[in-house]
C-alpha positions in Angstrom: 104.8 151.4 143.3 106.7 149.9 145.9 108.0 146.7 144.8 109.0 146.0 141.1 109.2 142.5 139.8 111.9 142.4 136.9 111.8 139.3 134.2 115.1 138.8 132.2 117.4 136.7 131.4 119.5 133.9 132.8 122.2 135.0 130.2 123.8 137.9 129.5 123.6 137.9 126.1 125.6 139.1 123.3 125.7 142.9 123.4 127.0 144.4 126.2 124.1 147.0 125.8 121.6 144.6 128.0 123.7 144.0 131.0 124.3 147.8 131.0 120.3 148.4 130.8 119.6 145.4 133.4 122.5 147.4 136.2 121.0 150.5 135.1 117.4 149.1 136.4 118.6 147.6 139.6 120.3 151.0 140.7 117.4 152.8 140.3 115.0 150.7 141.9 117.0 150.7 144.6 117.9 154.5 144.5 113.9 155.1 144.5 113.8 152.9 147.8 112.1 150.3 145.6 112.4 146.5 146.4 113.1 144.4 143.6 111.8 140.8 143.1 113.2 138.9 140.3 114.0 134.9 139.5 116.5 134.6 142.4 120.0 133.6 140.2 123.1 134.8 140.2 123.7 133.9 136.4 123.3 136.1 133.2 121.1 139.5 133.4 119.2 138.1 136.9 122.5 138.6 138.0 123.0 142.0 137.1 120.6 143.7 138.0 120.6 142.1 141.2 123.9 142.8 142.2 123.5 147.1 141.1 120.1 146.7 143.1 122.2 145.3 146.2 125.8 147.7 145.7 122.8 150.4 145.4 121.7 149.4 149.3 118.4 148.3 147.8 116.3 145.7 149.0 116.5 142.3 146.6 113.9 139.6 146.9 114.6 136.6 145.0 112.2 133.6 144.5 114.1 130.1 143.1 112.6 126.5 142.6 114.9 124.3 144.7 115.3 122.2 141.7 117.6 125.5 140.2 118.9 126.4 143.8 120.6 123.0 144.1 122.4 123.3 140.8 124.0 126.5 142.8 122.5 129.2 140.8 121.2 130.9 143.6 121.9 134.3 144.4 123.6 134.3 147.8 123.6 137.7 149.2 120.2 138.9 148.7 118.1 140.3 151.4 115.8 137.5 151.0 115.8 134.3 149.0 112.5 132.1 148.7 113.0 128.7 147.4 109.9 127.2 146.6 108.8 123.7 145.0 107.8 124.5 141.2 107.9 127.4 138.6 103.8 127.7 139.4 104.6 128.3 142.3 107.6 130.8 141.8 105.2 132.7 139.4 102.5 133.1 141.8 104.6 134.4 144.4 106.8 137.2 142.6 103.3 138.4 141.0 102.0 139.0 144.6 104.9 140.6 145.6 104.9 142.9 142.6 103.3 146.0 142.4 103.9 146.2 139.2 106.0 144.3 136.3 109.4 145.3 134.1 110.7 142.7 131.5 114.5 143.6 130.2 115.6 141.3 127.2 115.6 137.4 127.8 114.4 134.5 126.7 111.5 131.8 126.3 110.9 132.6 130.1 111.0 136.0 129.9 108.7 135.7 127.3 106.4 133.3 128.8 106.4 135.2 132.3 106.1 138.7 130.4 102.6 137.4 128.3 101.1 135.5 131.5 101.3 138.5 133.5 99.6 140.7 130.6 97.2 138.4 129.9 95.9 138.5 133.8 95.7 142.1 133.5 93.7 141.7 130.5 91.3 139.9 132.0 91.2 141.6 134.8 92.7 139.7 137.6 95.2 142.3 138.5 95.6 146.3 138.2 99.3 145.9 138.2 101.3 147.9 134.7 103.1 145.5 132.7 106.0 147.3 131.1 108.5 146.2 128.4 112.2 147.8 128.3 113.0 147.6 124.4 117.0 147.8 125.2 119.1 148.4 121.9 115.8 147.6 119.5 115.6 144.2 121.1 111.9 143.6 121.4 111.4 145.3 117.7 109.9 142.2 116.1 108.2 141.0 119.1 106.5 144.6 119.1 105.7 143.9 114.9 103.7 141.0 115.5 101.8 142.3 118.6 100.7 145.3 116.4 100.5 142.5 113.8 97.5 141.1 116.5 95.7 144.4 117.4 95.5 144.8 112.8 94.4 141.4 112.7 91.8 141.4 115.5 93.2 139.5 117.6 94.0 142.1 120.4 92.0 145.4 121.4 93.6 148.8 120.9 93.1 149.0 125.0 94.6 145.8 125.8 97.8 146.4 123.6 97.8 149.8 125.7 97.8 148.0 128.9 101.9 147.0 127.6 104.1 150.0 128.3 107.2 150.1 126.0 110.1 152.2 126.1 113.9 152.1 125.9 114.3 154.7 128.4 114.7 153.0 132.1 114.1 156.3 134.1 110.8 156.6 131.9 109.6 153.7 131.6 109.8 153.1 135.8 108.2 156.7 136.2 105.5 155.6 133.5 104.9 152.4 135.5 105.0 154.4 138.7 102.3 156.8 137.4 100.1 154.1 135.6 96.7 152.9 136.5 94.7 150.1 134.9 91.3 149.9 135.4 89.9 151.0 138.9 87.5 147.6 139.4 90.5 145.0 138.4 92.4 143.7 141.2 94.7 140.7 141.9 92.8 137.3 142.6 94.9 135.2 145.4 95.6 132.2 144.4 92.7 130.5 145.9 90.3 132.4 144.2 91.5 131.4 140.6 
């Protein structure tokens, strides 16, 4: 696991517990000689954990629509910015950048990235671990109503397992590190799809 794409959000919301968690990440990535790719702001948790990946002396790709880098929420001192023309397209480039994929607390994006990169591992189209950092008990009722799906049918027992949770940053990037989803799967470039 070279390269870690992080989702969060572009706020830092209200307890100071998630900025802390989203610094925490971005030092150790870079302290593991890990690249981070992330949503390319400079606003809310993006931010963060941008800037303790960078003051860390890591390595900080960030990928921005133009439409958000010309409303100056760019990140300015990465080690490489990508703007690009649409969210699709934004997607498809941090997921092939990724080796594997870390969501800290966030919102309706976070979400929405978080599920589409899970779902393409459920079906298959990448081998990449999908893991969720439950900061300060954060993702608690997003976690009920998954289980909620895997009672109700709705998910396999294997696929729910495919979502790696923990609160613990140092565990949960060792337990992406050491993770392997099935040998056969791997990512589908974009053409393909």
């Amino acid at each position: 696991m070279i390269t870690v794409c992080v989702y969060c959000g572009s706020s830092p919301g209200n307890d100071p517990a998630y900025s802390d968690a989203a610094r925490t990440v971005g030092r150790l990535l870079a302290e593991s000689g890990r690249t981070l790719v992330y949503g390319g702001g400079h606003v809310g948790l993006m931010g963060v954990v941008a800037d303790a990946a960078i003051a860390a002396g890591g390595r900080v790709i960030g990928v921005i629509p133009r439409s958000l880098e010309e409303k100056e929420l760019a990140h300015q001192g990465l080690s490489e910015l990508r703007v690009v023309e649409s969210m699709h397209e934004r997607k498809a480039i941090m997921a092939d950048l990724a080796d594997a994929f870390l969501a800290l607390p966030g919102g309706i994006g976070t979400l929405e990235e978080l599920f589409e990169t899970w779902t393409w591992c459920q079906l298959g189209l990448h081998a990449k671990p999908c893991g969720l950092l439950n900061v300060a008990g954060f993702y608690d009722p997003l976690l009920m109503l998954v289980d909620r799906m895997v009672e109700s049918g709705f998910i396999g027992p294997a696929h729910r397992s495919l979502l790696l949770v923990d609160f613990e940053p140092v565990r949960l990037l060792d337990r992406l590190a050491a993770h392997h989803v099935a040998p056969s799967a791997r990512w589908l470039r974009r053409d393909e799809t």
